[in-house]
C-alpha positions as CSV (number, residue, x, y, z in Angstrom):
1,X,86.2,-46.1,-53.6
2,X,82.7,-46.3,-55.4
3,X,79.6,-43.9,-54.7
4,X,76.3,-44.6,-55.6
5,X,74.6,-43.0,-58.1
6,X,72.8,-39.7,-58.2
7,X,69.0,-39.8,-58.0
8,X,67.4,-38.3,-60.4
9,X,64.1,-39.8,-60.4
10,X,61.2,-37.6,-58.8
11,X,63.2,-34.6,-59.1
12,X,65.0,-34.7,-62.5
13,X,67.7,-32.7,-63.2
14,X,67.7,-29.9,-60.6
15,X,69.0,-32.4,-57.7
16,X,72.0,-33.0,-59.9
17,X,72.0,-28.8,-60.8
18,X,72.4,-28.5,-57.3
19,X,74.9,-31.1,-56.6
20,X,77.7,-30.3,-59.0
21,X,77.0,-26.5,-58.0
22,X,77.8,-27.5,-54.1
23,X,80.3,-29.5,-55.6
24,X,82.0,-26.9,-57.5
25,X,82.1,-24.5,-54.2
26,X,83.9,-27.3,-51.9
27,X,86.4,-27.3,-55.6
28,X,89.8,-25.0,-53.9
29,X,92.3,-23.6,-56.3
30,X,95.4,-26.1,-55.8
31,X,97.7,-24.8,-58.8
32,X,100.6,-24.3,-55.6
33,X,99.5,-27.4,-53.5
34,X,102.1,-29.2,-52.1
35,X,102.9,-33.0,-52.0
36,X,104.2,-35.6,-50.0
37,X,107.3,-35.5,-51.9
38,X,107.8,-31.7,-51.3
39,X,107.5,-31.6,-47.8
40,X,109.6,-34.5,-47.0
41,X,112.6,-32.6,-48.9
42,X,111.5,-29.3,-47.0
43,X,111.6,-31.2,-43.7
44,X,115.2,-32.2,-45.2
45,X,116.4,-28.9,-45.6
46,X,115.1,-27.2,-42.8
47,X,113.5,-29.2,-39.9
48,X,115.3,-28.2,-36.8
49,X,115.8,-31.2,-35.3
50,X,116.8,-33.0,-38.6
51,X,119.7,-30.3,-38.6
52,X,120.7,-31.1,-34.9
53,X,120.9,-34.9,-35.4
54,X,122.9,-34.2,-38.6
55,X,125.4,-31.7,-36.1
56,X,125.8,-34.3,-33.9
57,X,126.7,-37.1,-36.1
58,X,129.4,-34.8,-37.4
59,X,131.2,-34.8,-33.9
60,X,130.3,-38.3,-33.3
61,X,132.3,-39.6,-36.1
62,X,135.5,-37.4,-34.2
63,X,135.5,-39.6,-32.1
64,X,137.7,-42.6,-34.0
65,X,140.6,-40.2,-34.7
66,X,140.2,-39.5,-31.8
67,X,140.7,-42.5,-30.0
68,X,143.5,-43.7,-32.6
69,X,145.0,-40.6,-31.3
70,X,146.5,-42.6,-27.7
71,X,148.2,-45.0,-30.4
72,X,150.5,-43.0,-32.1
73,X,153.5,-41.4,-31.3
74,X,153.4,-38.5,-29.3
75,X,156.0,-35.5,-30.1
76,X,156.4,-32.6,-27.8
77,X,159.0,-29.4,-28.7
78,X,160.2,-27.4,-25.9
79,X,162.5,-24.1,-26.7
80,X,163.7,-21.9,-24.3
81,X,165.8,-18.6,-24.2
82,X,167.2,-17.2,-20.9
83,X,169.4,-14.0,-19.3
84,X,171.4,-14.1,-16.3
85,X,172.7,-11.1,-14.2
86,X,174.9,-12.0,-12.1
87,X,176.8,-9.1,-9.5
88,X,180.0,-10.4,-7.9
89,X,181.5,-8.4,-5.3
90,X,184.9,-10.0,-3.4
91,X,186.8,-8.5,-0.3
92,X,189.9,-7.7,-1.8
93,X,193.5,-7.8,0.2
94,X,195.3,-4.7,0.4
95,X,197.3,-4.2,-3.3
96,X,194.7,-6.8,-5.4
97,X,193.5,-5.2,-8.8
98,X,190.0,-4.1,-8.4
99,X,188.6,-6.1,-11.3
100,X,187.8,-9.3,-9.3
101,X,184.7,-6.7,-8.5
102,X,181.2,-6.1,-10.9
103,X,178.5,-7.3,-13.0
104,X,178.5,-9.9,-15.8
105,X,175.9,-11.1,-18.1
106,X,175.2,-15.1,-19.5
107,X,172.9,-15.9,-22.0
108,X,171.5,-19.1,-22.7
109,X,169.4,-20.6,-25.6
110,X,168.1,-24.5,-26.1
111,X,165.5,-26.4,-27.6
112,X,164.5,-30.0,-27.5
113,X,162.3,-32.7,-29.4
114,X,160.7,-35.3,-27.4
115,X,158.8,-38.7,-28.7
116,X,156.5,-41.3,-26.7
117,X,155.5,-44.0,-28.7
118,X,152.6,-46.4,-27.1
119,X,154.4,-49.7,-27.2
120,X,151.7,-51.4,-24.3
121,X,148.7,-49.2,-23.4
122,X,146.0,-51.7,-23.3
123,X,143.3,-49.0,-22.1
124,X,144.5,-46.8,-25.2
125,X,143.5,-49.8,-27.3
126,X,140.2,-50.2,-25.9
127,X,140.0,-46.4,-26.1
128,X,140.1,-46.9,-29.9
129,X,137.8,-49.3,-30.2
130,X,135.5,-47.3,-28.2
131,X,136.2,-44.5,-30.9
132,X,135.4,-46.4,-33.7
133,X,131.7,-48.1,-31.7
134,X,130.7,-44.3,-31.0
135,X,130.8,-43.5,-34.6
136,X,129.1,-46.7,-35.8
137,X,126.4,-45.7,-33.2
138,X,126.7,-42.2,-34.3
139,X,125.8,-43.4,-37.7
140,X,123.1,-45.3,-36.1
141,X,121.5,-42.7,-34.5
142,X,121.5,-40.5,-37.9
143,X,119.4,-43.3,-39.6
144,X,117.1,-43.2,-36.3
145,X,116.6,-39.5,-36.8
146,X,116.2,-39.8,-40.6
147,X,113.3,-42.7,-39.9
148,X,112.0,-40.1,-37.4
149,X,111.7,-37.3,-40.0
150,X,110.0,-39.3,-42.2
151,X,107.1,-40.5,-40.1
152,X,107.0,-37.2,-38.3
153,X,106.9,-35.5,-41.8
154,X,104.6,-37.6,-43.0
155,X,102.0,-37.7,-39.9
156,X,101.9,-33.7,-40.6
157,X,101.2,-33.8,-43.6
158,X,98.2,-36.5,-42.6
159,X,97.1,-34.4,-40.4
160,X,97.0,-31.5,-42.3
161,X,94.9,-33.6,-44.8
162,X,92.5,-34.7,-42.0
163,X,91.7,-31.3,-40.7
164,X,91.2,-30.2,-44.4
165,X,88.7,-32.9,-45.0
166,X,87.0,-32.4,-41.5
167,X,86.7,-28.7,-43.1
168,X,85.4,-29.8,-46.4
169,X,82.7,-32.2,-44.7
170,X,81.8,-30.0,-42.3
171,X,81.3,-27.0,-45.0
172,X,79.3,-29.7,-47.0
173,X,77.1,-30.4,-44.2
174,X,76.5,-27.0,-43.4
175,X,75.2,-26.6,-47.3
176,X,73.4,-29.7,-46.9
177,X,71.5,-28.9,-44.1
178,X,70.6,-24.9,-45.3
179,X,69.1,-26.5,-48.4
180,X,67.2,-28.7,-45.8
181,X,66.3,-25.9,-43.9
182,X,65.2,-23.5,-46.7
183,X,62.9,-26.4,-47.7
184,X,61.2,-27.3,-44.4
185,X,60.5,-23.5,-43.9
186,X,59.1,-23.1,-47.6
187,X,56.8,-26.5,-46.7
188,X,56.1,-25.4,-43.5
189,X,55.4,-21.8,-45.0
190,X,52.5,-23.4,-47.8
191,X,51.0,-25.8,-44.9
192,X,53.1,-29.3,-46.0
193,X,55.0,-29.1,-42.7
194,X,55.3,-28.6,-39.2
195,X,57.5,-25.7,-37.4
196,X,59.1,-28.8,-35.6
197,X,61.1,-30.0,-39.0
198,X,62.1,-26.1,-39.4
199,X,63.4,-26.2,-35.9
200,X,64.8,-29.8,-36.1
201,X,66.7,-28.3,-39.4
202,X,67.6,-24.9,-37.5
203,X,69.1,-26.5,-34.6
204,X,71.4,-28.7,-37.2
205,X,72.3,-26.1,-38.9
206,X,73.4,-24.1,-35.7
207,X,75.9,-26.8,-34.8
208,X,77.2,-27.4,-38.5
209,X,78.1,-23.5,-38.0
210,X,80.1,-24.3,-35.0
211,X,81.5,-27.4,-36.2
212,X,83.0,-25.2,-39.2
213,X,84.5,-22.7,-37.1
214,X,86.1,-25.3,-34.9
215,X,87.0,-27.0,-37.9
216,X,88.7,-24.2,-38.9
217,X,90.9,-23.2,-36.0
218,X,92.0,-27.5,-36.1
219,X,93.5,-26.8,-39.5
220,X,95.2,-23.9,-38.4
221,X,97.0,-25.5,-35.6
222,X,98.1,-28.9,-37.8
223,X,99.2,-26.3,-40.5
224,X,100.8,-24.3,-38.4
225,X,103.0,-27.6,-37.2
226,X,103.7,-28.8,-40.1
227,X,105.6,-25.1,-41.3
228,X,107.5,-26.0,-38.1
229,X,109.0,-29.2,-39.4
230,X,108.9,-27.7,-43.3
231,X,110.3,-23.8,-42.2
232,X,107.8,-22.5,-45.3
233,X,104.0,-22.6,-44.7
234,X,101.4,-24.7,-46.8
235,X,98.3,-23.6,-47.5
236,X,96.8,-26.3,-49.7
237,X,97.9,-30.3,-49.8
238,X,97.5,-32.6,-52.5
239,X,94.6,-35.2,-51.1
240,X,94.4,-39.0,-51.2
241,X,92.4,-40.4,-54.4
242,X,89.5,-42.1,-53.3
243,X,90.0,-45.0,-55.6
244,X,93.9,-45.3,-54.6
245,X,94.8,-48.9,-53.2
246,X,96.4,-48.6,-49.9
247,X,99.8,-50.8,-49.7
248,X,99.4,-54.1,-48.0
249,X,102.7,-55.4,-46.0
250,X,104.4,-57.5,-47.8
251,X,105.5,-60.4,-46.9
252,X,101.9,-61.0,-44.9
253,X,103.4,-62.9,-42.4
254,X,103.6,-60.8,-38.6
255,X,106.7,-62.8,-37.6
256,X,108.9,-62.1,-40.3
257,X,108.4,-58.7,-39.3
258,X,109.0,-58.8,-35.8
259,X,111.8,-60.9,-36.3
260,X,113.8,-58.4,-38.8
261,X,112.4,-55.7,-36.3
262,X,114.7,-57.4,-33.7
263,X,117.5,-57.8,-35.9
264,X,117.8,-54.5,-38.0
265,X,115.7,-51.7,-35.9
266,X,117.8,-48.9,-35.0
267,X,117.1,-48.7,-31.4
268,X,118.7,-52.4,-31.4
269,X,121.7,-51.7,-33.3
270,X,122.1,-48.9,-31.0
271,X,121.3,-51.0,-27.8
272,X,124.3,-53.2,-29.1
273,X,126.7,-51.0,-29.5
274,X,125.6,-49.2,-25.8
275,X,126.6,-52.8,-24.7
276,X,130.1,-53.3,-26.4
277,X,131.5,-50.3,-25.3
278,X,130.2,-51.1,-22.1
279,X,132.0,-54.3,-21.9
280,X,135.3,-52.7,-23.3
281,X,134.5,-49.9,-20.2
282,X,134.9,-53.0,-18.2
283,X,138.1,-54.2,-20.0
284,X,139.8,-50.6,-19.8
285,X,139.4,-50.7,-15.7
286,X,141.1,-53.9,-15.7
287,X,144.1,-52.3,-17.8
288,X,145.0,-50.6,-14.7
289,X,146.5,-53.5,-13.1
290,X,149.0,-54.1,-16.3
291,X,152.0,-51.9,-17.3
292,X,152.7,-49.7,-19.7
293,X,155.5,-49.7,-22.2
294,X,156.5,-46.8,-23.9
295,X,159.6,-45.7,-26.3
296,X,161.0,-42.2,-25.4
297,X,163.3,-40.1,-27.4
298,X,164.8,-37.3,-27.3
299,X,166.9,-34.8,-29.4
300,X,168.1,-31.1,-28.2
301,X,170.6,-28.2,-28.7
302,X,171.9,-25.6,-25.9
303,X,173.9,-22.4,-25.9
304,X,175.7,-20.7,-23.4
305,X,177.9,-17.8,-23.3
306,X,179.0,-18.3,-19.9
307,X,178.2,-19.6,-16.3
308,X,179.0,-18.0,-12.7
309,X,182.1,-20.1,-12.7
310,X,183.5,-20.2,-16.1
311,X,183.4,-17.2,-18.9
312,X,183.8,-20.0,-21.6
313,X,181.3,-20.0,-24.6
314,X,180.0,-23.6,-24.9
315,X,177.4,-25.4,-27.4
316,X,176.4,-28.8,-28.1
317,X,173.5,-31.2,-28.6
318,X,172.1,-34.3,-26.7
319,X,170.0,-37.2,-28.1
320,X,168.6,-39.9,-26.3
321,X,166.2,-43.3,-26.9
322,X,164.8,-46.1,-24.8
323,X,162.2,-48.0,-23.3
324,X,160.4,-47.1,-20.2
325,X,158.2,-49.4,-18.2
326,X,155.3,-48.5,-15.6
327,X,154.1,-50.8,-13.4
328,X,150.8,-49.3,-11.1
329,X,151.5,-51.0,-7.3
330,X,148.4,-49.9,-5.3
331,X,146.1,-47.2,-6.1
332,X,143.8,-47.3,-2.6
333,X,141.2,-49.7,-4.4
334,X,140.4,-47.5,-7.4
335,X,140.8,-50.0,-9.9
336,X,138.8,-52.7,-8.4
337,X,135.8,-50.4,-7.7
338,X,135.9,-49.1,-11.0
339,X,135.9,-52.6,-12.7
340,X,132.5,-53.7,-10.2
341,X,131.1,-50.3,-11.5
342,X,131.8,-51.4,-15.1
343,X,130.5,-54.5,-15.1
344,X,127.3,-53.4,-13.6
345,X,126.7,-51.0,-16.4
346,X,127.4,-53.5,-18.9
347,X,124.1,-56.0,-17.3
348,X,122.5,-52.5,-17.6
349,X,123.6,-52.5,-21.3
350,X,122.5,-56.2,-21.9
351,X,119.2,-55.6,-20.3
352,X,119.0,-52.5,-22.5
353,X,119.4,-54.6,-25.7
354,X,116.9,-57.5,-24.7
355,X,114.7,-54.5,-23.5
356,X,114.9,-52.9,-27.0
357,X,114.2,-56.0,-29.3
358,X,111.0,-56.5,-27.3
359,X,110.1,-53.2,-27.4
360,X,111.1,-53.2,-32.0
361,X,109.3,-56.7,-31.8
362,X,106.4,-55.5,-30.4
363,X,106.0,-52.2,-32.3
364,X,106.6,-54.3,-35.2
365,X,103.4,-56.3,-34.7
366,X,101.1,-53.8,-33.5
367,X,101.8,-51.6,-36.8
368,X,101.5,-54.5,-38.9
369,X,98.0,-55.1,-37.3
370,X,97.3,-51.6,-37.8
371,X,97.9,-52.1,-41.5
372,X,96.1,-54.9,-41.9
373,X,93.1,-54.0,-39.8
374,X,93.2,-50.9,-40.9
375,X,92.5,-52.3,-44.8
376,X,89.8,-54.3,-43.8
377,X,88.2,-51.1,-41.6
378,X,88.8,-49.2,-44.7
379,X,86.7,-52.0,-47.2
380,X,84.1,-51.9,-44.6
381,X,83.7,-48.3,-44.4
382,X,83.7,-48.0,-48.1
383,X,80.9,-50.3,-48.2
384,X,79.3,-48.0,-45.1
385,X,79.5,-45.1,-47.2
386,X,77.8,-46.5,-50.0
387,X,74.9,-47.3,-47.7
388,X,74.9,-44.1,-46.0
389,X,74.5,-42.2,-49.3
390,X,71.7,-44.5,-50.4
391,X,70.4,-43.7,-47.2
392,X,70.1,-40.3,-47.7
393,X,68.3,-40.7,-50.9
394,X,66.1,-42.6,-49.8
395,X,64.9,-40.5,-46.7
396,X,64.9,-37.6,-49.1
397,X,63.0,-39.2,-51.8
398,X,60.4,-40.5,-48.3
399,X,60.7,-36.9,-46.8
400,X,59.6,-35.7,-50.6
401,X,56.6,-38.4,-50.6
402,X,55.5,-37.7,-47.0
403,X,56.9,-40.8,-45.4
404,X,60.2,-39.6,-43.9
405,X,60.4,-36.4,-41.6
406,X,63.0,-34.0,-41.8
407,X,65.5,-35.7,-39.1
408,X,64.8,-38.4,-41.0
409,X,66.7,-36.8,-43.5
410,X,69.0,-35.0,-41.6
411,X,69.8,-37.9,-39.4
412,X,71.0,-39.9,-42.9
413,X,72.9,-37.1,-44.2
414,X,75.2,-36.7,-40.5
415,X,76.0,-40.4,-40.6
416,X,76.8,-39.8,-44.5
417,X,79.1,-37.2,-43.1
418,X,80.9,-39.1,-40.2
419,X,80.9,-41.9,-42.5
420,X,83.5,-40.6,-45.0
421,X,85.4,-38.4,-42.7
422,X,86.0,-42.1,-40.5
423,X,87.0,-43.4,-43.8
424,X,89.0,-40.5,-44.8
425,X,91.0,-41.0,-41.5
426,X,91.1,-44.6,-41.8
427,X,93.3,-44.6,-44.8
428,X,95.7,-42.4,-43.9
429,X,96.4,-44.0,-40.5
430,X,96.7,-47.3,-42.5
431,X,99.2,-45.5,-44.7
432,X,100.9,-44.2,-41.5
433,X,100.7,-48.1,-40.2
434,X,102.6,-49.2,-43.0
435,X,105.3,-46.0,-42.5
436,X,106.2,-46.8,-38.9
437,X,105.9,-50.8,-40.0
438,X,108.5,-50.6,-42.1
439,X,110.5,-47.5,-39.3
440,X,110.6,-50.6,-37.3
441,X,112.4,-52.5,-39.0
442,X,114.7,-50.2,-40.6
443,X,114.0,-50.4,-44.1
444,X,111.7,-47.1,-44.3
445,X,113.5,-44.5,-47.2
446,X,112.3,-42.0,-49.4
447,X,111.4,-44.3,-52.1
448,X,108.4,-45.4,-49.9
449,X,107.2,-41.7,-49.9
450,X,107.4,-41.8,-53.8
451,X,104.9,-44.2,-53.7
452,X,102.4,-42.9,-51.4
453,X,102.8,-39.7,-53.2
454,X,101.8,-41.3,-56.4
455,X,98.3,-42.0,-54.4
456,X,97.6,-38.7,-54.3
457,X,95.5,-36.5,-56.2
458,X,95.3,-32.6,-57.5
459,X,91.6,-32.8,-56.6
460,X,91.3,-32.9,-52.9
461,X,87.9,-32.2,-53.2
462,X,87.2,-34.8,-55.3
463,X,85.9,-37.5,-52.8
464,X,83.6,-35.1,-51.3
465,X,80.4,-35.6,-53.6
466,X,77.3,-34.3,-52.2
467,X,73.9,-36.4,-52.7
468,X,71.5,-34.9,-55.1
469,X,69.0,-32.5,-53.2
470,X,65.9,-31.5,-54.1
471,X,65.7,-27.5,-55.4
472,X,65.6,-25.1,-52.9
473,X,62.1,-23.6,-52.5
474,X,60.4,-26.5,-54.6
475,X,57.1,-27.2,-53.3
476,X,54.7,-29.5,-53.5
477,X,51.3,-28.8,-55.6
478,X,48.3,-28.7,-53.3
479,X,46.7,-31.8,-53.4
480,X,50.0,-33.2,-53.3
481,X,50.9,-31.4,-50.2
482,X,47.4,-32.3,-48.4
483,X,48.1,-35.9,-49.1
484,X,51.9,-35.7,-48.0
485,X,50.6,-33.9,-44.9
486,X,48.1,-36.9,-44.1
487,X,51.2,-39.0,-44.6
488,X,53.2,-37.0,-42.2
489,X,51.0,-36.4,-39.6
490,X,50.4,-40.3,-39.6
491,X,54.1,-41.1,-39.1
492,X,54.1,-38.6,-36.5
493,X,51.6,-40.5,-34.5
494,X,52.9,-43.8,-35.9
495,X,56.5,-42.5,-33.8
496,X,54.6,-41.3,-30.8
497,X,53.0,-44.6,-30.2
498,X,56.2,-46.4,-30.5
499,X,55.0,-48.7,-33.3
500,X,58.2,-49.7,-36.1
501,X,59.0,-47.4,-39.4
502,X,57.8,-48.6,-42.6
């Protein structure tokens, strides 16, 4: 970006005194401002729902273990430890010994291994597979949440830029128009004016003050989002250069994009996956018509010191192995409603997926257009804002002659104002254009924020050049303020009768 020169003729060098000394006010100590860069790795460490995603892709990728879980063997170990009381009593004839008569204790310890290996479980198989499409979507939805952070991270810290440059123009403005309204009251004090151009400048300035203020509380707010996503707070950001060329898309072609949109955007990927486990869903229901093979062993040991019928000790082990077969026979329609719910959510899931490449296809184009419109809106306001200042030289050198009034002047220097904070906001939505261009696709990393951040500057102020104004309190001599006062008063008349501006 270009300005136009300083205008130093008819007012020599106190216009530019007065310029660098507004410049140097709007100039903010920036030895701890952040960049790019450093908020994108505080967002890392310590956005909240960076943290949550990363949680959560943790237990996704459980889930293939668990899934291989239903395919491998199975061992179970039982042990068991008993006491048995048992109280006989007997009619005994007359003469028998009285020892067929009391109480006797048996004890009785075992313990067993069993195995159940899967031999045919077709719905454990597609179980697994399941398993192992959750995590490759749970590794999906980690890159989603990653893009997220970046552009949400970076829209903060554009934000936060934008309100500070809304602050800077509007305390620039405010400056310009009290050095605009300190001169209209000295001219109108010595006779060269009227009160209107006081007032005109009084009323301006009124409304710069409340601009300010609400300027102000903005920045607040956007900072005060951006310690959300960062945990620390920011009081100062490193600004975009004003000569920094923005990043074109590259290749320049809008259907390249929207087609790697539809092939690689994470929201497909994930739509894809959605629809593969839907269609295994399908394939698991119809498992419940098949059988299910499994091979069982066994291995255990019991003790025991007695029984009720015998007072013999006895001991052994027992091991067993074989095949067992399952066949289901009816289960009251179950397994046929389940398969027509199955395959209804899987033309969900494909409708999902078709959904989701339109949906990456489109965003894809409209970004890109926001990129490249948003370059040529940016060339067109730089050019605006080259205009706009000469503007306001002009109408100050007229005002200064006596053929411009003072809303003239303060007319030229608003639209100077809007101009660069429209261009201001222009490039960084182009920057965030190119971002979410790239998000779309899936190829957005950190190395793209290395090189916005080497667009920015340690000067945020920098951009923000005031136009030269004349001194404050300069006035005219008399006879030139009698013949600027003729002038006035003419183009006064000249704009009540409705005839053109020369």
């Amino acid at each position: 970006m270009t300005f136009a020169p300083f205008a130093v003729s008819g007012v020599t060098r106190t216009r530019l005194a007065i310029a660098v000394s507004l410049f140097a006010l709007l100039q903010v100590p920036v030895a701890s401002a952040a960049d790019l860069l450093q908020v994108y790795r505080d967002a890392q460490s310590n956005d909240a729902q960076f943290a949550s995603a990363r949680s959560q892709l943790l237990a996704t990728r459980e889930k293939l273990p668990q899934g291989r879980a239903g395919l491998l063997p199975l061992v179970v170990g039982t042990a068991g430890a008993s006491r048995t009381r048992l109280e006989q009593t007997a009619s005994l004839p007359i003469g028998a010994s009285p020892s067929a008569s009391g109480t006797r204790f048996f004890n009785n310890n075992n313990w067993q291994l069993q195995l159940s290996q899967p031999l045919f479980r077709w719905d454990r198989w597609e179980t697994y597979k399941q398993g192992e499409l959750a995590a490759m979507a749970g590794e999906v939805t980690f890159q989603q949440a990653q893009l997220d952070l970046i552009t949400r991270s970076s829209q903060a810290y554009f934000d936060v830029l934008t309100a500070q440059d809304n602050l800077y123009l509007a305390g620039a403005q405010k400056k310009a128009i009290s050095e605009q309204l300190a001169q209209a009251k000295r001219n109108f004090e010595v006779g060269t004016a009227t009160i209107t151009d006081a007032n005109d400048a009084q009323a301006r300035y009124d409304l710069a003050v409340s601009t300010e203020i609400a300027a102000q509380s903005a920045l607040e707010v956007v900072r005060a989002n951006l310690q959300q996503i960062t945990g620390k707070p920011v009081d100062e950001l490193l600004g975009l250069r004003p000569e920094a060329p923005l990043p074109a898309p590259a290749p320049a072609d809008v259907n390249a994009w929207a087609s790697q949109a539809e092939a690689s955007n994470p929201q497909v990927s994930l739509a894809s996956y959605n629809l593969e486990t839907a269609q295994r869903e399908t394939n698991k229901a119809r498992a419940g018509h098949l059988p299910s093979v499994d091979l069982v062993a066994s291995y255990g040991f019991n003790n025991q010191t007695g029984s009720a019928t015998q007072a013999i000790s006895t001991h052994y082990t027992a091991s067993q192995i074989g095949v067992q077969l399952s066949m289901p026979i009816f289960a009251g329609g179950q397994i046929q409603s389940r398969v027509r719910e199955t395959l209804a959510l899987a033309d969900k899931a494909a409708s999902d997926l078709e959904f989701a490449r339109r949906t990456a296809a489109q965003t894809a184009r409209q970004t890109y257009s926001g990129v490249s419109n948003g370059l040529a809106q940016v060339k067109a306001l730089e050019a605006a804002e080259r205009s706009a200042q000469s503007a306001v030289e002009s109408n100050q050198l007229g005002y200064d002659v006596g053929v411009r009034i003072n809303i003239d002047v303060l007319n030229a220097e608003a639209q100077l104002f809007q101009t660069r904070a429209n261009l201001a906001k222009a490039r960084y939505d182009t920057i965030m254009n190119g971002l979410r261009l790239k998000a779309s696709t899936g190829v957005l990393q950190e190395d793209d924020i290395v090189q916005i951040n080497t667009l920015l500057t340690s000067s945020p102020g920098a951009m923000y050049k005031l136009p030269a104004k004349t001194k404050v309190g300069a006035v005219a001599t008399p006879s030139a303020a009698s013949a600027a006062t003729e002038r006035r008063a003419g183009r006064r008349e000249s704009i009540a009768s409705g005839a053109p501006r020369s």
